[in-house]
ZAKOL-423331 format. One record per atom (N, C-alpha, C): x, y negated, z negated. Coordinates in steps of 0.05 Angstrom, whole numbers, padded with zeros to 5 digits, always signed. Layout:
N
XYZ/...
! end
This chain:
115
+00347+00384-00825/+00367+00363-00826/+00379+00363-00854/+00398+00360-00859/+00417+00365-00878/+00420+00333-00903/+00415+00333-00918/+00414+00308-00943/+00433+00292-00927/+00459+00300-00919/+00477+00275-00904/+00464+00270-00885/+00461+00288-00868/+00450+00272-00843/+00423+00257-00837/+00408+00261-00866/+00376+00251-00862/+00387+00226-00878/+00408+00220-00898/+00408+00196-00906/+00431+00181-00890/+00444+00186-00868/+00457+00169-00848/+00433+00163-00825/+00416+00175-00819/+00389+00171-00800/+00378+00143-00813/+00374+00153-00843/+00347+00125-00846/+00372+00104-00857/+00393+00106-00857/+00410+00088-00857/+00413+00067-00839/+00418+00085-00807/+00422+00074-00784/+00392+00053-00779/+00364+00072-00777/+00341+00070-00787/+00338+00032-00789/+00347+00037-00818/+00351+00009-00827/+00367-00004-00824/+00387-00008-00809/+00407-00028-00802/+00394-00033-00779/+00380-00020-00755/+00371-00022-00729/+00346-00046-00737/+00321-00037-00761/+00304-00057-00767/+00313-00087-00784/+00342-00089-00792/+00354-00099-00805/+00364-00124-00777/+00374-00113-00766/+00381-00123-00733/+00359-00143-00718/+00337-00129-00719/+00312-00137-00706/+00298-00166-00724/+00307-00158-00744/+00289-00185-00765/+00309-00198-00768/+00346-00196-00766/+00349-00218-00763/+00349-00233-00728/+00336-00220-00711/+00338-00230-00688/+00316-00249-00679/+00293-00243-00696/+00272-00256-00695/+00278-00280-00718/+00282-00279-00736/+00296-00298-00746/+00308-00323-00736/+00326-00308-00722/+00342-00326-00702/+00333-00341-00680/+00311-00334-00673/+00284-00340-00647/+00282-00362-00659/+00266-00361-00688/+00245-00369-00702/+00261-00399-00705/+00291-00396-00715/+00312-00417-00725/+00325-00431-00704/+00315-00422-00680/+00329-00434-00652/+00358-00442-00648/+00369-00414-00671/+00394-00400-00662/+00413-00383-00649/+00403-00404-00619/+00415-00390-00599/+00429-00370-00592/+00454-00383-00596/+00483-00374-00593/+00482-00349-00615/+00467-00337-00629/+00465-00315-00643/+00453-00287-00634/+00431-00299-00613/+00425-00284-00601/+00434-00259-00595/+00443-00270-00575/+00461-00250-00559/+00477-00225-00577/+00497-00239-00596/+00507-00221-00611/+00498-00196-00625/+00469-00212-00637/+00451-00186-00660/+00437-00175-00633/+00437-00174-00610/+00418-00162-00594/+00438-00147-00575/+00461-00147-00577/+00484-00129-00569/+00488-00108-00595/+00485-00122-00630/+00496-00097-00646/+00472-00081-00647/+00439-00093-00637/+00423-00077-00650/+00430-00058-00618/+00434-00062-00596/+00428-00041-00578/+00447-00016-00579/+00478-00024-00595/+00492-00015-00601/+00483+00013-00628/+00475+00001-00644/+00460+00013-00667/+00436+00037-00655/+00424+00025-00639/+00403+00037-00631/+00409+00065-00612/+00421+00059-00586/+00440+00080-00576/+00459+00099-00590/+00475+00087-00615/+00472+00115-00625/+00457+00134-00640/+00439+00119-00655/+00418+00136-00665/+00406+00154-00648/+00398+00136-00614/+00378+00162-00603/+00397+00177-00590/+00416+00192-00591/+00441+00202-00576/+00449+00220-00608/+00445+00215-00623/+00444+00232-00647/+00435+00258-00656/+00450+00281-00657/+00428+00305-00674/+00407+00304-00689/+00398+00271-00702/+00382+00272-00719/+00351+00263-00697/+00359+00250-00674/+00337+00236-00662/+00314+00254-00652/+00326+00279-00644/+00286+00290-00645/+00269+00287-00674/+00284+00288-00692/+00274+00290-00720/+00270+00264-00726/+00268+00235-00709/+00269+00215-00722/+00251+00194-00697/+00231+00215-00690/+00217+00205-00662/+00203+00179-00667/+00183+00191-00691/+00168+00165-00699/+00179+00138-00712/+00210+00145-00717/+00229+00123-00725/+00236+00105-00704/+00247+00121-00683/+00250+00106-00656/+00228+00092-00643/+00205+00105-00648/+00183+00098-00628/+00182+00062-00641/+00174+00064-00669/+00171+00044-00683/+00197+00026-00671/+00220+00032-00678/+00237+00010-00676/+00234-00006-00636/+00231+00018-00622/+00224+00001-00597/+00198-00023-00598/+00181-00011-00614/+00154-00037-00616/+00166-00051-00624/+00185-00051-00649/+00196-00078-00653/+00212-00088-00637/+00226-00083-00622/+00239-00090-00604/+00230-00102-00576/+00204-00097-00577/+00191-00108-00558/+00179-00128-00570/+00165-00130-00583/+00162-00156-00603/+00172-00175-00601/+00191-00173-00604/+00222-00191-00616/+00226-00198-00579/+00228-00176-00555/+00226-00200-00533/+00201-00214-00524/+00181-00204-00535/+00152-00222-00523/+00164-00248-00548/+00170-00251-00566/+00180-00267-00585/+00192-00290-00573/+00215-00275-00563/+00233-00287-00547/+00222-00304-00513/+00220-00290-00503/+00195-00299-00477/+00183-00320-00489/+00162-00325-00508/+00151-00337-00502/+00155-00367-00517/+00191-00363-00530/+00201-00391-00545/+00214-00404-00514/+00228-00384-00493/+00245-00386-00477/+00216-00405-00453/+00196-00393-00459/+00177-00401-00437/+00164-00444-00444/+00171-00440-00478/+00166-00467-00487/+00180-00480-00475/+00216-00470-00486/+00233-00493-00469/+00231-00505-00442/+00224-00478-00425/+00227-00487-00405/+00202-00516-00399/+00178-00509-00409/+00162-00531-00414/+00168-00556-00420/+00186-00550-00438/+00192-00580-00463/+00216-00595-00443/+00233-00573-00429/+00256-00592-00400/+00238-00598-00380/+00216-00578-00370/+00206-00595-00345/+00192-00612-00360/+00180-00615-00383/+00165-00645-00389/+00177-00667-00389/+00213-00654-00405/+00224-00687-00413/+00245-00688-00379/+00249-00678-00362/+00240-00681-00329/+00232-00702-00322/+00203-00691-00316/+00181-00709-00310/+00179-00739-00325/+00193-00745-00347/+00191-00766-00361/+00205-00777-00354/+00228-00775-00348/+00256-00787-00342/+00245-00793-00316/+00238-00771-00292/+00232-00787-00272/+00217-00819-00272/+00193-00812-00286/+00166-00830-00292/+00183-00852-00296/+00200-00850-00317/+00215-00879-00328/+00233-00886-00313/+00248-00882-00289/+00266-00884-00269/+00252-00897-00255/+00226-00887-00250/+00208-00907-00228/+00199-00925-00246/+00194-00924-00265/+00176-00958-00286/+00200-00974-00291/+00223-00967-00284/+00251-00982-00288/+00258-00989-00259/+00254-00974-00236/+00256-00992-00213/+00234-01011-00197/+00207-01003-00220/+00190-01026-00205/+00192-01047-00219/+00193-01040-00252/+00200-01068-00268/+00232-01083-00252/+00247-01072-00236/+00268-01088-00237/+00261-01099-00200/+00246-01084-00181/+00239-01108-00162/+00222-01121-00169/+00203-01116-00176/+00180-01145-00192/+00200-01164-00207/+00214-01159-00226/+00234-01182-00233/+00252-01194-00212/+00264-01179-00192/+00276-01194-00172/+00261-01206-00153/+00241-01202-00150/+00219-01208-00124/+00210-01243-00141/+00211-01249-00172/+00205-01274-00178/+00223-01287-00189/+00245-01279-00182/+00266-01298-00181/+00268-01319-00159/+00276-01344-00174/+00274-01355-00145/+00304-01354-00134/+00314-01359-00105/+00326-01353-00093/+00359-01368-00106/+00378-01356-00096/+00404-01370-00104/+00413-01392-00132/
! end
């Protein structure tokens, strides 16, 4: 591999790990709407590196950056698996209080006296 092309490799290299930490980041900051974007440039980034003349020569680079990348969705999974927790809880609450708000309101009409 040629000085240019071994220092555009660990370039790419590092913009791809550069990608990944700010994606977890973004997990971490429950910055949604970011998501998506850094996880479109890192796949972007990433595809061309392994599609590259440099990528047999950069196996154990790639191998690494997929662990991180798997990381970063068990990361993801399991903030995505909270929410869903934290909506069916506050759910279930809202129901609970829908019903403690319609029994408190026939017990209050049931001792009213009439007319």
């Amino acid at each position: 591999m040629g000085r240019h092309a071994e220092s555009n490799a660990v370039d790419a290299v590092a913009a791809c790990r550069a990608r990944l930490s700010d994606f977890s980041k973004a997990i971490q900051r429950g910055q949604w709407q970011k998501i998506s974007g850094i996880a479109t440039e890192y796949s972007a980034l990433f595809a061309t590196l392994a599609a590259s003349e440099e990528a047999p020569l950069i196996r154990d680079e790639l191998a690494q950056l997929d662990i991180l990348r798997r990381r970063c969705m068990r990361q993801l999974a399991r903030h995505m698996k909270a929410v869903s927790e934290d909506i069916a809880s506050l759910e279930a609450g809202q129901k609970t209080l829908k019903r403690s708000r319609e029994l408190a309101d026939s017990i209050f009409n049931r001792q009213l006296p009439p007319g």
